[in-house]
C-alpha positions in Angstrom: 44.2 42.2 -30.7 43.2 38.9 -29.1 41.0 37.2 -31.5 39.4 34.8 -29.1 37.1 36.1 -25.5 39.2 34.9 -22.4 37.6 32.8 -19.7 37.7 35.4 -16.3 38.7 33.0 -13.4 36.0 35.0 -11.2 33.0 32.7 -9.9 30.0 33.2 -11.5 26.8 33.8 -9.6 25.7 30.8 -11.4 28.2 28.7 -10.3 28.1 30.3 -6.5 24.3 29.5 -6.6 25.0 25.8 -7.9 27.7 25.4 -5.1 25.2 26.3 -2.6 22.8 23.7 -3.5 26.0 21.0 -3.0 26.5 22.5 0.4 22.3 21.8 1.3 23.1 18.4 -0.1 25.6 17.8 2.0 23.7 19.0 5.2 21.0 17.3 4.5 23.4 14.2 4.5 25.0 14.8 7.5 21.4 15.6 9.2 20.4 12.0 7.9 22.9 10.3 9.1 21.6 11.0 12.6 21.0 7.5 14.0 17.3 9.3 16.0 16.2 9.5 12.0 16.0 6.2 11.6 13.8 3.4 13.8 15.4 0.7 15.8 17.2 -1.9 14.0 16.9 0.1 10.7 20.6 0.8 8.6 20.9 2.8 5.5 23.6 3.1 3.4 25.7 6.0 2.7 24.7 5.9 -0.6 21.1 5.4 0.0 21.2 8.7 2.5 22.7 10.6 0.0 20.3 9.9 -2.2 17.5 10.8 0.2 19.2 14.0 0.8 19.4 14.5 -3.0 15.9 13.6 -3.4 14.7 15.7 -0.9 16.4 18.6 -1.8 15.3 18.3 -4.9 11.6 17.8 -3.9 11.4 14.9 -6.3 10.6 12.3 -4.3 12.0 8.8 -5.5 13.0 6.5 -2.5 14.7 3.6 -2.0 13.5 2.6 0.9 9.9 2.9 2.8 9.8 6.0 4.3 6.7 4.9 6.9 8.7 1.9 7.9 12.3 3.4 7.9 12.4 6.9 9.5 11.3 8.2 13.2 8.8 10.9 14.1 12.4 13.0 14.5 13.2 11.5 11.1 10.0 12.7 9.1 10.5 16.5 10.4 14.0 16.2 9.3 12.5 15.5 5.7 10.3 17.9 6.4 12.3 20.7 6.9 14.8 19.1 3.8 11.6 19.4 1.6 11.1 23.1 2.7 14.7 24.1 1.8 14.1 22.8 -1.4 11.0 23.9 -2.8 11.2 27.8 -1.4 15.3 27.3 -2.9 18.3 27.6 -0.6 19.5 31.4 -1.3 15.8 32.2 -0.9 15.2 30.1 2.8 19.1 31.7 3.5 17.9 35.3 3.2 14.7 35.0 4.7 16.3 33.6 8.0 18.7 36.7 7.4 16.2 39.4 7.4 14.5 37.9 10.4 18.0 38.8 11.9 17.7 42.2 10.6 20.6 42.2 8.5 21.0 44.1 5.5 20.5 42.0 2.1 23.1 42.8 -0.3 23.8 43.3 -4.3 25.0 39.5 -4.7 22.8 38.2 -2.5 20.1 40.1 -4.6 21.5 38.4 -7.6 21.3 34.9 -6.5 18.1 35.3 -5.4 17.3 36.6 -9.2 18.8 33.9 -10.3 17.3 31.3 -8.2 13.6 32.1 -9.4 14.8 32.4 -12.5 13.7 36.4 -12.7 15.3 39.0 -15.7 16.2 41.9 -13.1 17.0 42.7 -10.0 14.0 45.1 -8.8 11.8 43.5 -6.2 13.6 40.3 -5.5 13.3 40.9 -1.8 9.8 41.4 -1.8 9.2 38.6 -4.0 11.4 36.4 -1.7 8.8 37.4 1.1 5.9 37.1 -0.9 7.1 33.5 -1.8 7.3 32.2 1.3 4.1 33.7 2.8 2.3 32.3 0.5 4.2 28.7 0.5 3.4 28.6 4.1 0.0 29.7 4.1 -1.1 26.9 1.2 0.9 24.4 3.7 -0.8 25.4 6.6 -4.6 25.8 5.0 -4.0 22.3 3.2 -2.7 20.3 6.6 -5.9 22.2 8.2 -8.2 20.5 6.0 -6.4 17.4 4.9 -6.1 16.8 8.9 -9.9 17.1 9.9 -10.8 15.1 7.2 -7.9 12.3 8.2 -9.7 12.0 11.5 -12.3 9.1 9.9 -9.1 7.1 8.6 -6.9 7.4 12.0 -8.1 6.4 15.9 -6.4 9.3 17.2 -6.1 13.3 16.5 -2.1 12.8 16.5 -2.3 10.4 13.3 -4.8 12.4 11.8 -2.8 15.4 12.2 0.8 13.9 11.2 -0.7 12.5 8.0 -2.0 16.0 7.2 1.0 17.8 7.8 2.8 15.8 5.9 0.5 15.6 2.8 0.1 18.7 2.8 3.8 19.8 2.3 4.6 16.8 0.3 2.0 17.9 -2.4 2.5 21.6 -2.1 6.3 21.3 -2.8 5.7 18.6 -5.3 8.0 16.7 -3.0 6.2 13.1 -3.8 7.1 11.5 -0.5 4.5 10.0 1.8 4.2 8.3 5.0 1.2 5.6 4.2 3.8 3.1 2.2 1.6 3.2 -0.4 1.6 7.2 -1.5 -2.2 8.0 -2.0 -3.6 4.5 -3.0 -5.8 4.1 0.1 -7.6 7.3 -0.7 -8.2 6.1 -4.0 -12.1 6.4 -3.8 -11.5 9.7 -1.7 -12.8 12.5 -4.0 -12.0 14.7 -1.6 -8.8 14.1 -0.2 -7.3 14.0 -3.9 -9.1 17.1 -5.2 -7.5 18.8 -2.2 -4.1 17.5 -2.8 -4.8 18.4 -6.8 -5.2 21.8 -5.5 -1.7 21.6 -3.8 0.2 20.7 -6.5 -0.8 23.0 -8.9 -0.3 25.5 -6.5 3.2 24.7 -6.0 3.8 23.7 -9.8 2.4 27.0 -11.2 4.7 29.1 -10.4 5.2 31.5 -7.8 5.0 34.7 -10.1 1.5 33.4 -11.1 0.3 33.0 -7.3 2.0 36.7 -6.0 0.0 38.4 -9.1 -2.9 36.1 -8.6 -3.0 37.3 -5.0 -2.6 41.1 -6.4 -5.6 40.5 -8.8 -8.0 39.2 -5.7 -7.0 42.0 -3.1 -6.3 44.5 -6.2 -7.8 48.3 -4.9 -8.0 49.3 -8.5 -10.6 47.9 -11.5 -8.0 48.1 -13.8 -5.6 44.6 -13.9 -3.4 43.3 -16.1 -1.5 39.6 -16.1 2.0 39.6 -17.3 2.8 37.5 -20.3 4.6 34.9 -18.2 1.3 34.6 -16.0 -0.9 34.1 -18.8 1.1 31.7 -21.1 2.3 29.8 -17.9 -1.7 29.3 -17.1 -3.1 28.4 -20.3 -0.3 25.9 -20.8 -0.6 24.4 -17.8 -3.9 24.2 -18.1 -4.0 22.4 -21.9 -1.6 20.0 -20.5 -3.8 19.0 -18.0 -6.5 18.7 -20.4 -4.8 16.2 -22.7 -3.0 14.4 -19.9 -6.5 13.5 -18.8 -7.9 13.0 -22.2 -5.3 10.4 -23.2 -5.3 8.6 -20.2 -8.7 8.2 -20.4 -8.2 6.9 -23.7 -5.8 4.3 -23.5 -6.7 3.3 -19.8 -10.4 3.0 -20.2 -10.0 -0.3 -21.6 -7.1 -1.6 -20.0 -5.9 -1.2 -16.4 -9.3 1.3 -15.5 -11.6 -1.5 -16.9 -13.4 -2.1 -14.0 -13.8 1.2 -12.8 -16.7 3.2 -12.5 -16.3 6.9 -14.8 -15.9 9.2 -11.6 -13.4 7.0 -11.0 -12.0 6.4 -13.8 -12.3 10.3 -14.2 -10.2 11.4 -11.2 -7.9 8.6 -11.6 -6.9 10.2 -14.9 -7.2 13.8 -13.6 -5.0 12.9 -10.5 -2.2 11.6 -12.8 -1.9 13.9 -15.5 -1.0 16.8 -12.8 1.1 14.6 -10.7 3.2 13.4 -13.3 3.8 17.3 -14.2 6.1 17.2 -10.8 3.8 15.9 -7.7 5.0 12.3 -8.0 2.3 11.2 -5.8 0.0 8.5 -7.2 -3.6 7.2 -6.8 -3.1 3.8 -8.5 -0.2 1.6 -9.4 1.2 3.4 -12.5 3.0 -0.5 -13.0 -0.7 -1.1 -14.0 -0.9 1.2 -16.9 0.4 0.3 -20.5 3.5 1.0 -21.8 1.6 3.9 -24.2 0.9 5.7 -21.4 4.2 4.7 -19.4 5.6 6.7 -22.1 3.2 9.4 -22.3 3.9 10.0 -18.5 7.5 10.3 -19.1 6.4 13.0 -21.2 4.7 15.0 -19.1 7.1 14.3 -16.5 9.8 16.0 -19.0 8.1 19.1 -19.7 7.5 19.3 -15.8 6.3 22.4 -13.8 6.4 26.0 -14.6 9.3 28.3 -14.1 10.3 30.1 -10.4 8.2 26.8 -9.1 9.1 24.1 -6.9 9.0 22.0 -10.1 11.5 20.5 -12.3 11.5 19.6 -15.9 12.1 21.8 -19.1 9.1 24.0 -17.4 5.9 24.5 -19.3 7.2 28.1 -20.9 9.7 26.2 -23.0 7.1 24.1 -24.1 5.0 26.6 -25.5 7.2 28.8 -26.7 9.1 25.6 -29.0 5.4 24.7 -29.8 4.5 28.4 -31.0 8.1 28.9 -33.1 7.7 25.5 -34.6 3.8 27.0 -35.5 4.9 30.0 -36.8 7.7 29.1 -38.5 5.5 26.9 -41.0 3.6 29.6 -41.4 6.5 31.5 -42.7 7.0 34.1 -39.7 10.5 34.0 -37.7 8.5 35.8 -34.4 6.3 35.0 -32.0 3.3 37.5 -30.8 1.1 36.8 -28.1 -1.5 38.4 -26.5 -0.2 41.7 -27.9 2.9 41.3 -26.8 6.3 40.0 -29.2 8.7 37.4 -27.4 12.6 38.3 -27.8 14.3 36.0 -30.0 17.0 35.2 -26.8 13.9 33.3 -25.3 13.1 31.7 -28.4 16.4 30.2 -28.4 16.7 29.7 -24.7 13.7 27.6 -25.5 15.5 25.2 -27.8 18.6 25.3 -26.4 17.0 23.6 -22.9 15.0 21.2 -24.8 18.0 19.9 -26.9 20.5 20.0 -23.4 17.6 18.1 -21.8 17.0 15.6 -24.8 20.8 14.3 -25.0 21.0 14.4 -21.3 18.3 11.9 -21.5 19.3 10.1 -24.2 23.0 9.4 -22.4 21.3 8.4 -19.4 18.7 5.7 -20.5 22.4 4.7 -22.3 23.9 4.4 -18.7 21.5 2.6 -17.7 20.6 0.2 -19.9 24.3 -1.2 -18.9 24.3 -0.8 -15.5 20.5 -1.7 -14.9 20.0 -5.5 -17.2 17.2 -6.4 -15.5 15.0 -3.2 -16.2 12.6 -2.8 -19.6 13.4 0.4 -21.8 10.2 1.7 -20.9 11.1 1.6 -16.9 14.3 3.5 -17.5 13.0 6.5 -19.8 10.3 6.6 -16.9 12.8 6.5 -14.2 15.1 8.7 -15.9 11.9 11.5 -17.0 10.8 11.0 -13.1 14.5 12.0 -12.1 15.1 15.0 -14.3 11.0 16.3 -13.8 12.0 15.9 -10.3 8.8 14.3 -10.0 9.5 11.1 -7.9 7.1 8.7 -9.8 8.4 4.9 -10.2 7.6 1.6 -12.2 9.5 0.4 -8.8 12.8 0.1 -10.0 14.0 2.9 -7.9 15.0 0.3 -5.2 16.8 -2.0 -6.9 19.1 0.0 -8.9 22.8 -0.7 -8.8 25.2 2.1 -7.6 26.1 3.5 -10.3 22.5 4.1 -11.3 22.0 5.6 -8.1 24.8 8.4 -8.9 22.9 8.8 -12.2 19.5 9.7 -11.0 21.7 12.1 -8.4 22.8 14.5 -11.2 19.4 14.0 -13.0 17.3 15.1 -9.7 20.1 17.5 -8.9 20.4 19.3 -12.3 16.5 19.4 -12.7 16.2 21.4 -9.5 18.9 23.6 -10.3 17.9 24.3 -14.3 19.8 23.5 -17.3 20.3 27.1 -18.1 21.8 27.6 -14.5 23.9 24.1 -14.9 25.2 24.9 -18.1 26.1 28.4 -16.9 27.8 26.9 -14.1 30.0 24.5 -16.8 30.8 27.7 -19.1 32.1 30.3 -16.4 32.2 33.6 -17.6 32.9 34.8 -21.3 34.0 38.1 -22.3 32.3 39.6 -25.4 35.0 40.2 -28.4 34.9 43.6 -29.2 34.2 42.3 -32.7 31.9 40.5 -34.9 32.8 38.6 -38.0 30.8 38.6 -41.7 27.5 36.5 -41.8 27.1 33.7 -44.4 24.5 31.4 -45.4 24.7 27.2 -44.2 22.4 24.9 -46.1 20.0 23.7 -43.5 17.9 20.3 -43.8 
């Protein structure tokens, strides 16, 4: 009997999924490269389009160069459609475009998809595809509508209006963090409205798609009788407390410091704008460089966590949070399970849990490492920030991003790369495929702490 499971040499769906993404990377690249992208005069790297093309597909949103002075009109609706690919995912986009075509979608195809929006089974996935992208494009179009009337008191012409609406509108509804002003959202700093609107669109995008199809359900539903899954309902609440105490402790520690001067609405939506941007928006109101290194950090907190799960988000995703918050609560209360709103969580996603936040602790532990080599010239503080921004995929800077060195560079690659992907997907990828031993040996005992 062999007494250890054998590697199969098959490819995994995991890993076919992961090697898609590398072959949207290297599209993206190539559609870069185009010398219409860029204006007159302008050169960019290789490496410096690569990382745009990473950075896009990964809707995070670091640059290191100004977009508004680098790229054409041809140019911005090349990262426009780069953006799109990302957020609605590459297998997702693929199958769309193939039932458009009236093909038929088959069993592996099903499975990526499942895979790809991080879903437990295979029922549905086609629906859900459409239902993703229906509703991805209707947020787009409904924000750019609104975002581009209201743009008409900042621009001398409807074309500028409209251009800057379309474009905001995608950026914060695929958390994509790029803009077109040079300056993200800073002019509209006083703009109550144009920030509430993009608030909107960010949470939209972040929350998960899940939580909008069965939030659309619960608005059109025929029947009284509705009931949120588990995965709605913790994803919401969670969310929702994060906000609350991103807001809370920005307030804190930034009323008295870089807010000072501020009046409290504006110190108010300042705070508000910044706690769900940093969640995987990346856009800014005000010059996080500003802020203190207390809440530089806190930042790269939130920016770890990230979005929610099946979302255009990166980050550990807000379930993993809570459900290493809940153990950790439970466990000092002397219970091994977790029960929530009358439902019990499998153990598997317990571990899952904790198995995602170690991966993503090391991985950015070892890369603030890197860094701090390769980058002298940056604080500590910058680097976890840069790094958190990277693997959150959401595209916030202490403006370092520029002048990284190479190396660097091909850090924050894998860090935006594997944050769109997952780590559960990544480390899938890594493993291959393990066969179960058709035995199990006798449990003992190890002392722990």
């Amino acid at each position: 009997m062999a007494r250890n499971p054998k590697k199969t040499r098959t490819i995994t769906p995991f890993q076919l999924l992961v090697s898609y993404y590398f072959i949207a990377i290297a599209t993206s690249f190539i559609l870069l490269r185009i010398p219409a992208v860029y204006k007159d005069g302008v050169e960019v790297s290789l490496v410096d389009t690569l990382f745009t093309a990473v950075s896009a597909v990964s809707v995070t949103g670091l640059t290191v160069f100004d977009i508004s002075e680098t790229l054409t009109p041809f140019g911005l609706v090349v990262l426009l459609v780069i953006l799109q690919l990302g957020a609605i995912g590459i297998m997702s986009l693929g199958t769309f475009l193939w039932i458009i075509l009236g093909k038929r979608i088959g069993m592996r195809e099903r499975q990526l998809i499942m895979i790809d929006h991080n879903q437990y089974n295979l029922s549905g996935v086609v629906h859900l595809l459409k239902e993703i992208v229906k509703i991805l494009f209707i947020i787009e179009a409904v924000g750019a509508f609104i975002l581009s009337i209201h743009f008409v008191r900042y621009f001398d012409t409807w074309g500028e209006a409209v251009k800057h609406g379309i474009f905001a509108s995608i950026s914060a509804t695929t958390n994509g963090g790029f803009d077109i002003t040079g300056d993200s959202l800073i002019p509209y700093h006083t703009d109550y409205f144009v920030q509430f609107v993009v608030m909107i669109l960010i949470v939209l995008g972040a929350i998960g798609f899940p939580v909008l199809i069965e939030l659309k359900k619960f608005l059109f539903r025929k029947e009284s009788a509705f009931r949120f899954s588990l995965f709605t309902k913790i994803t919401t609440v969670t969310y929702g407390l994060l906000f609350i105490l991103g807001t809370l402790v920005i307030l804190l520690i930034e009323s008295f410091h870089s807010l000072k001067g501020m009046v409290w609405h504006e110190k108010l939506f300042t705070a508000m704008f910044h706690s769900i941007s940093a969640r995987s928006g990346g856009l800014t109101t005000f010059d996080v460089s500003l802020f203190s290194e207390a809440t530089d950090i806190f930042l790269s907190f939130l920016m770890f966590i990230g979005a929610s799960p099946s979302s255009v988000g990166g980050g550990i995703r807000t379930t993993t949070f809570a459900l290493a918050i809940l153990f950790l609560y439970n466990f000092a209360n002397g219970r091994t399970e977790i029960q929530l709103y009358g439902r019990e969580i499998y153990l598997i996603d317990i571990f899952r849990s904790y198995v995602v936040i170690i991966l993503a602790f090391f991985m950015v532990m070892i890369s603030t490492m890197i860094l701090l080599i390769t980058e002298p010239a940056a604080t500590t503080t910058q680097i976890i920030f840069e790094i958190t921004s990277a693997f959150g995929t959401a595209g916030m800077s202490l403006g370092i991003t520029e002048q990284l060195s190479t190396e660097g560079k091909f850090v924050m690659m894998i860090l935006m790369f594997i944050g769109r992907v997952g780590l559960i997907s990544f480390l899938y990828t890594l493993g291959g495929k393990v066969d179960k031993p058709p035995y199990r040996y006798p449990k003992e005992r190890v002392i722990i702490g």
